[in-house]
C-alpha positions as CSV (number, residue, x, y, z in Angstrom):
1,X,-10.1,20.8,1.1
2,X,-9.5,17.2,1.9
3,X,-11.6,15.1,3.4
4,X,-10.6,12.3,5.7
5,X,-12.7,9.2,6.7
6,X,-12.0,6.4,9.2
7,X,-14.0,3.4,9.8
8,X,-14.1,-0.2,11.1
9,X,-13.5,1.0,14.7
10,X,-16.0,-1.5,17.1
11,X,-16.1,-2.9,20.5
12,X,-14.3,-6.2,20.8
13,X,-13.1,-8.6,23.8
14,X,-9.4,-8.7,24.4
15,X,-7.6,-10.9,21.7
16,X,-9.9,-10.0,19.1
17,X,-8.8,-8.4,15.8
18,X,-10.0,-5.1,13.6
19,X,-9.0,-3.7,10.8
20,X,-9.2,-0.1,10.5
21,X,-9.5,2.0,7.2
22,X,-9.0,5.4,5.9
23,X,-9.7,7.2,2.6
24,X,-9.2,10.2,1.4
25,X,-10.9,12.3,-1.2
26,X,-7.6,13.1,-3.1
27,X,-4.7,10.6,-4.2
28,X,-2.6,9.4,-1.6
29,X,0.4,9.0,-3.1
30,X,0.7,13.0,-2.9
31,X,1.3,12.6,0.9
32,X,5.0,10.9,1.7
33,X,4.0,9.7,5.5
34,X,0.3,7.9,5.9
35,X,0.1,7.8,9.7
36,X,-2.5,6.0,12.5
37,X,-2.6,7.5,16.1
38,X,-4.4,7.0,18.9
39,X,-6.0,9.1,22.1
40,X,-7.7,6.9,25.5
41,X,-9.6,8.9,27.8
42,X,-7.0,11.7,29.8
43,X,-3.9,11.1,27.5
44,X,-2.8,12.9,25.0
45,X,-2.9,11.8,21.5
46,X,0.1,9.1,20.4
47,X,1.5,7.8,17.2
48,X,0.4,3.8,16.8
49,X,2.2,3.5,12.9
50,X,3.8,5.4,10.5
51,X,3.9,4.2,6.6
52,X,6.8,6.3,4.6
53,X,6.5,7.0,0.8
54,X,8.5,4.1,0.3
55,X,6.4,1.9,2.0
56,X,8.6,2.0,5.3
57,X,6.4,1.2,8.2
58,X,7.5,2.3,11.9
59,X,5.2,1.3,15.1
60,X,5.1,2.8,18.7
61,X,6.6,-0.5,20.9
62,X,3.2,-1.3,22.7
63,X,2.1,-2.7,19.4
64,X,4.9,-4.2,17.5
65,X,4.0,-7.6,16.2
66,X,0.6,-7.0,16.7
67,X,-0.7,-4.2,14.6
68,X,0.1,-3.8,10.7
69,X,-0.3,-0.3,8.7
70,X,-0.4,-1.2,4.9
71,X,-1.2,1.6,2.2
72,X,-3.0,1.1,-1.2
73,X,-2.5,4.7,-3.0
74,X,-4.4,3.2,-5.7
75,X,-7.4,3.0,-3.5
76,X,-6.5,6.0,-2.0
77,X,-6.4,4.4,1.7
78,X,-4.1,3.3,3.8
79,X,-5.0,0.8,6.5
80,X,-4.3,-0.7,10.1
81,X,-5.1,-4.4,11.1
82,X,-4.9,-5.0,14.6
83,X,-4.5,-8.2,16.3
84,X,-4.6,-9.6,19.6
85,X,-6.2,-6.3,20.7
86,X,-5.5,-5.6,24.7
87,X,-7.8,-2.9,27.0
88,X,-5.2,-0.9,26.8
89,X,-5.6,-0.3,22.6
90,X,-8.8,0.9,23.1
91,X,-9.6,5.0,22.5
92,X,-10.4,6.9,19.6
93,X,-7.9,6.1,16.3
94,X,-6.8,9.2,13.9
95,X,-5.8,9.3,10.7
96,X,-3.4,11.2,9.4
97,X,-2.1,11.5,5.9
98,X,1.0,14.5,5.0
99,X,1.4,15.5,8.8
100,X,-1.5,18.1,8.5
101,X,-4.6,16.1,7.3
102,X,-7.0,15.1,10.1
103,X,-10.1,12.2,10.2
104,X,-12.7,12.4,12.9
105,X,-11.7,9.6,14.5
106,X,-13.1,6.0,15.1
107,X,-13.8,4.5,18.5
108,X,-11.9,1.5,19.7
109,X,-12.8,-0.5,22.4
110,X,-11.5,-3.5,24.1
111,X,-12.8,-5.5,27.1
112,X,-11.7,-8.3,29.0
């Protein structure tokens, strides 16, 4: 079974910056995509970033430019900084390594 753990999630003012983690208890570099997503309160669960095998990153528009997934397989983690955080980042962030592996999630918030 393999375990999933997120952390650095927090409650910040709008422009702030976090840096979200997740590691895994097996190596990383087993699972091609590494992926962050995101769920506010009454929507359904969306992909933030995307990192490939090859280190290819992908982002969902609403934070292009502002948030950065990085992976360290040697670590066995992959990452998320996020900058200039808006209210409208905030909700619980998964992480999600080979499509089928799950964290808990960590809580995001952003006020005004």
């Amino acid at each position: 079974q393999v375990h999933i753990v997120e952390s650095g999630g927090g409650s910040v003012q709008a422009g702030a910056s976090l840096r979200l983690s997740c590691s895994a208890s097996i190596g990383t570099n087993r699972f091609n995509a590494m992926a962050w997503y995101r769920q506010a309160p009454g929507k359904e669960r969306e992909l933030v970033a995307r990192a490939s095998g090859s280190g290819e990153a992908t982002y969902a528009d609403a934070v292009k430019g502002r948030f950065t997934i990085y992976r360290d397989d040697a670590a066995k983690r992959v990452y998320l900084q996020m900058n200039s955080l808006k209210p409208e980042d905030t909700g619980v962030y998964f992480c999600n390594m080979g499509t089928v592996h799950w964290g808990q999630g960590t809580q995001v918030t952003v006020s005004q």
